[in-house]
C-alpha positions in Angstrom: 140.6 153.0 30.9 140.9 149.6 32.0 141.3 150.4 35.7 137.7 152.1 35.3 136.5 149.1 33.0 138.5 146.4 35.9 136.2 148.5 38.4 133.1 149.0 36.6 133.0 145.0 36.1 133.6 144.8 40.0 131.3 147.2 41.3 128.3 144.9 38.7 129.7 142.0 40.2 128.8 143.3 44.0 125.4 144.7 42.5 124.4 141.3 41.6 125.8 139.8 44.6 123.8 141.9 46.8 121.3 140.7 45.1 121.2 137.7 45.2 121.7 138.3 48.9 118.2 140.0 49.0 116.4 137.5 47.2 117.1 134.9 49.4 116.7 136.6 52.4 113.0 137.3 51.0 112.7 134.1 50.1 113.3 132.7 53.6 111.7 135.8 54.7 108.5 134.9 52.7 109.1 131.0 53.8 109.0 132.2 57.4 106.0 134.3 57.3 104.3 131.2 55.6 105.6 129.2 58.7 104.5 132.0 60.9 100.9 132.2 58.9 100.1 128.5 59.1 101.2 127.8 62.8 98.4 131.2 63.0 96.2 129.3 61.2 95.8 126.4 63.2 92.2 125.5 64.7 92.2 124.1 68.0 88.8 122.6 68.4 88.1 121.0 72.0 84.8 119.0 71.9 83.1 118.3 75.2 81.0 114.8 75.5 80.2 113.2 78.4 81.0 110.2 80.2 83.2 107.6 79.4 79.6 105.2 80.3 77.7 107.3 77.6 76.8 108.0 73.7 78.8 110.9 73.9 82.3 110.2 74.5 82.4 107.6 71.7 80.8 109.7 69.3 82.5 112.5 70.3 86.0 110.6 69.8 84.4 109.9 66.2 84.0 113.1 65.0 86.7 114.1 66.4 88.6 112.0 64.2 86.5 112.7 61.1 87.5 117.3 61.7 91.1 116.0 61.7 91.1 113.8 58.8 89.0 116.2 56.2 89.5 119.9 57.4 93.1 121.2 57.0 94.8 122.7 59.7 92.6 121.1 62.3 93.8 119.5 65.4 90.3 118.2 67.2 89.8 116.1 70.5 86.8 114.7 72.3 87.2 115.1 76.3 85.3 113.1 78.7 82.7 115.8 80.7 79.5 116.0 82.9 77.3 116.5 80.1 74.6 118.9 78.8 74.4 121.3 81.6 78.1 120.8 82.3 79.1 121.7 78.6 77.2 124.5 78.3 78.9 126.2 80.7 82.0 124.8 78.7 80.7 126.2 76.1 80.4 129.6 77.5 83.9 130.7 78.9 85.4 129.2 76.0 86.7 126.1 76.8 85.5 123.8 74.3 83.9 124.9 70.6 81.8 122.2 70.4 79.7 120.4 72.4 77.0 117.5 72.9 73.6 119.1 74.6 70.5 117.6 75.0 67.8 120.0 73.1 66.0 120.4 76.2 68.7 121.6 78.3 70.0 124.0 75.2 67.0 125.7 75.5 66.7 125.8 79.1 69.9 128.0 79.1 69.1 130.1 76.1 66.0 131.0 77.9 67.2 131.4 81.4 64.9 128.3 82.9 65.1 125.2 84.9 68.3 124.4 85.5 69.5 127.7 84.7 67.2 130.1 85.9 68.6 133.4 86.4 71.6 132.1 84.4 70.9 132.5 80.8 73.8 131.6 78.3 73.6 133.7 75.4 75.3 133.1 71.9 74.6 129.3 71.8 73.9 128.2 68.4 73.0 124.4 66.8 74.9 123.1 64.5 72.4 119.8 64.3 70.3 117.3 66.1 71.9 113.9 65.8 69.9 111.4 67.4 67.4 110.5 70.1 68.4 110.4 73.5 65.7 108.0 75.3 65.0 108.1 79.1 65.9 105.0 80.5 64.1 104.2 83.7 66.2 100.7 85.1 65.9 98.4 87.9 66.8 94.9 88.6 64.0 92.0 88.1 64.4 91.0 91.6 63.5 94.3 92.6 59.9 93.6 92.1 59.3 97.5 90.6 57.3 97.3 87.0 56.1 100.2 86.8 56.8 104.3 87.7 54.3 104.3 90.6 56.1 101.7 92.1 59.4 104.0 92.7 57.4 105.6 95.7 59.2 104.9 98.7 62.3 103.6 97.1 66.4 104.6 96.5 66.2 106.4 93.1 69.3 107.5 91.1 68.2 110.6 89.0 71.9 111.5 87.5 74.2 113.4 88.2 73.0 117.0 90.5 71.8 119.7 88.0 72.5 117.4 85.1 70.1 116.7 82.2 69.0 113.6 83.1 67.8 115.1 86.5 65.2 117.6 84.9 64.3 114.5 83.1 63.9 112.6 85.8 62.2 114.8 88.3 60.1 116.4 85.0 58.9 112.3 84.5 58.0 111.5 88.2 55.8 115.0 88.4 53.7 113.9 85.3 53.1 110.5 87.2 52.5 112.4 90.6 55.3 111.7 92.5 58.0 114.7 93.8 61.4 113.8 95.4 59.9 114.1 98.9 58.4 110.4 98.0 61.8 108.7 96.9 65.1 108.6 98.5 67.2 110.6 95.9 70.4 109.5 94.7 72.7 111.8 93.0 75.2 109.6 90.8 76.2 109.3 87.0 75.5 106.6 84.9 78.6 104.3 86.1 77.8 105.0 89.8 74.4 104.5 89.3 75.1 101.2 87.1 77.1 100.4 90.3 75.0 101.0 92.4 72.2 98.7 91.2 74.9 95.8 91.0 75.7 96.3 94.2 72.3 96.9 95.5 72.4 100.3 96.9 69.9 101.7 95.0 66.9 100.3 93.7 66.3 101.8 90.0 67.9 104.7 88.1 67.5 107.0 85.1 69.9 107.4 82.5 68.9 109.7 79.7 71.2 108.3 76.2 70.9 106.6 72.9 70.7 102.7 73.6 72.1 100.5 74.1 73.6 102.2 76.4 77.3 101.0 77.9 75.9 102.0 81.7 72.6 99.7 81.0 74.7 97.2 79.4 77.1 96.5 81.9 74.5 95.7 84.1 72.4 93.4 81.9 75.9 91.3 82.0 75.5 90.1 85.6 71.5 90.6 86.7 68.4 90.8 84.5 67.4 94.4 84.0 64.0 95.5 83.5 63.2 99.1 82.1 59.8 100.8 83.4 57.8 102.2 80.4 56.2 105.3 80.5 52.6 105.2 80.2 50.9 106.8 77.0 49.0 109.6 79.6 51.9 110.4 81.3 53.8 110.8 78.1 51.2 113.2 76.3 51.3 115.2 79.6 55.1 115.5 79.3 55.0 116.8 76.2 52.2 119.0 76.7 53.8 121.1 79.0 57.8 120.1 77.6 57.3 119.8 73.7 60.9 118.9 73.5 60.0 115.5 74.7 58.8 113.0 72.0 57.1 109.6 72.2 59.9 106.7 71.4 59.9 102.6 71.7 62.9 100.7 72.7 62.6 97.7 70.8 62.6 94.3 72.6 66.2 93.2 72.4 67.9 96.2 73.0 69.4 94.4 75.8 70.2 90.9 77.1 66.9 89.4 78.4 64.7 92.1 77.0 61.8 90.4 75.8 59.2 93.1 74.7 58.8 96.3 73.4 59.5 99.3 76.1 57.6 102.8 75.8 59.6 105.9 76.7 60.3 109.7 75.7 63.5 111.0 74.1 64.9 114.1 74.2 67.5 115.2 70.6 70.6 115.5 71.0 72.8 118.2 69.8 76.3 119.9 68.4 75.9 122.8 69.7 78.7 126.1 69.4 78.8 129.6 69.9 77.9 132.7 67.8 82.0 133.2 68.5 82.6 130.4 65.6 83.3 132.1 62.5 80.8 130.8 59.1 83.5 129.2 57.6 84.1 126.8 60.3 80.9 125.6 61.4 80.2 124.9 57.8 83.4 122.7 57.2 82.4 121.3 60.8 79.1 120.4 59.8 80.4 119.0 55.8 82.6 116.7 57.3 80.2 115.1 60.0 77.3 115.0 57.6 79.5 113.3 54.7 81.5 110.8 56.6 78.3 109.3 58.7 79.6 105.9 58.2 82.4 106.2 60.6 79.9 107.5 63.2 77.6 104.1 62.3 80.3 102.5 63.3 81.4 103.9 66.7 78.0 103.4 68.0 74.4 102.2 67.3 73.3 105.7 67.7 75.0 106.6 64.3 72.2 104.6 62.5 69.7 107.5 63.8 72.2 110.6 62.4 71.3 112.0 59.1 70.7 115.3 57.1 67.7 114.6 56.5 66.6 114.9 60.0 69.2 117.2 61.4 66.8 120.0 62.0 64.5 117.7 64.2 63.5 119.4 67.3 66.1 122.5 67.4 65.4 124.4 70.6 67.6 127.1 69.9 68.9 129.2 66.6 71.0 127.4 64.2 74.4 128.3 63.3 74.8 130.3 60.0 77.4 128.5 58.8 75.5 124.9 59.4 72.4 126.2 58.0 75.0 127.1 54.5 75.3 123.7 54.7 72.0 122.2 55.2 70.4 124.3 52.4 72.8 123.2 49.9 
């Protein structure tokens, strides 16, 4: 009897050993599947800008900042780009999941025009326009040029080849008559183009951003710039045939030496993903841009123009589900 009791007690106390065994090995079975679930879980969300001359590269760094700071499991970055028509093709094999586009060129690639004729980009989606992007037309006092006409026969910068700001450009010069075959057309980004006019290799350029723009600025530091309005006319023709365009004043001041008022047309820019975002995200996206505007204020004078009250402004293309969730809230 106490042989079966001694073995009886024994044989319990390897039950409860085993046990015991099993419950941890669940436990760090279940703590490794949490590991395994979280490291699953992580969102990887590349943003595409522009250059490091632009509005969208500090921005861009912004909200970069504000995903990783108020959505969990997050790990965002801004990277420095071509721009608009570059990021859209960004956008399309996946590289990036969000991306700054001009509202013009959003739609030129959702509809398969301009720049992208017989290349439509389907599945891109708005998240929100943020601000005006203004079309800069800038040349050097000493240059003589005051107005558009006067381009004729001069070295032109009209950014970068296929870029937004070359539609713009050559869009501009047809309403006010003149084609490429009257300038001498220079292909160059905002810093070449900014370097260009120091230098004196070119004679004015456009730069399509929010100002004040670093590109314009940098120049204002050593010459006296002068930016070439666009006349009322030519602006209502413009947006005749482009209604993506809208009138805009750059106030006197905007740079060094600017003494009056300067008419133009802007285009909107715009966070733009792809119908491959789930609802989920875009609407954290779009939550934490929208309710931490302050620190976009403060990485550029742009910010001051971002709002959600006028984040539908002149959408060219469908808005994301999961942004529109958060808009009618």
């Amino acid at each position: 009897m106490k042989i079966f009791k001694k073995s009886l007690v024994m044989l319990l106390s390897i039950s409860l050993l085993a046990m015991a065994l099993a419950g941890c090995g669940s436990s760090q079975s279940g703590e490794q599947k949490e590991a395994d679930k979280a490291s699953v879980e992580k969102k990887f969300i590349n943003i595409a800008t522009g250059g490091t001359a632009g509005v969208y590269y500090p921005l861009g760094g912004a909200i970069a900042e504000i995903l990783n700071k108020n959505i969990e499991g997050v790990n965002a970055t801004a990277q420095t780009t071509g721009a608009s028509a570059a990021n859209v093709n960004l956008l399309n094999d996946g590289s990036v999941q969000v991306a700054f586009i001009q509202n013009d060129i959003s739609y030129y690639a959702t509809n398969g025009t301009e720049l992208f004729a017989d290349k439509k980009v389907d599945g891109l989606k708005c998240l929100a326009t943020i601000y005006p992007e203004t079309i800069q037309i800038v040349t050097l006092e000493k240059s003589g040029i005051k107005s558009i006409d006067e381009l004729k026969g001069k070295r032109v910068a009209v950014g970068a080849a296929g870029s937004g700001v070359e539609a713009n450009a050559r869009q501009i010069l047809e309403v006010n008559g003149i084609t490429y075959n009257d300038i001498t057309v220079q292909y160059l980004s905002f810093a070449e183009a900014a370097n260009s006019l120091k230098d004196g290799n070119i004679d004015a350029a456009f730069l399509t951003a929010g100002f004040p723009t670093a590109a314009i600025q940098d120049i204002a530091a050593q010459h006296k710039v002068v930016l070439l309005p666009v006349a009322d006319d030519a602006a209502d023709k413009l947006i005749e045939k482009y209604p993506y365009y809208t009138k805009t004043t750059i106030p006197a001041d905007a740079y060094p030496n600017q003494d009056a008022d300067v008419n133009s047309v802007s285009v909107k820019a715009m966070l733009v993903v792809t119908d491959k975002m789930d609802d989920q995200t875009a609407y954290d996206i779009t939550k934490a841009i929208f309710t931490n505007l302050e620190s976009l204020k403060a990485a550029h004078n742009v910010g001051k123009f971002i709002s959600k009250e006028s984040a539908k402004d002149g959408i060219s293309i469908p808005m994301h589900p999961g942004a529109e969730k958060y808009f009618n809230e």
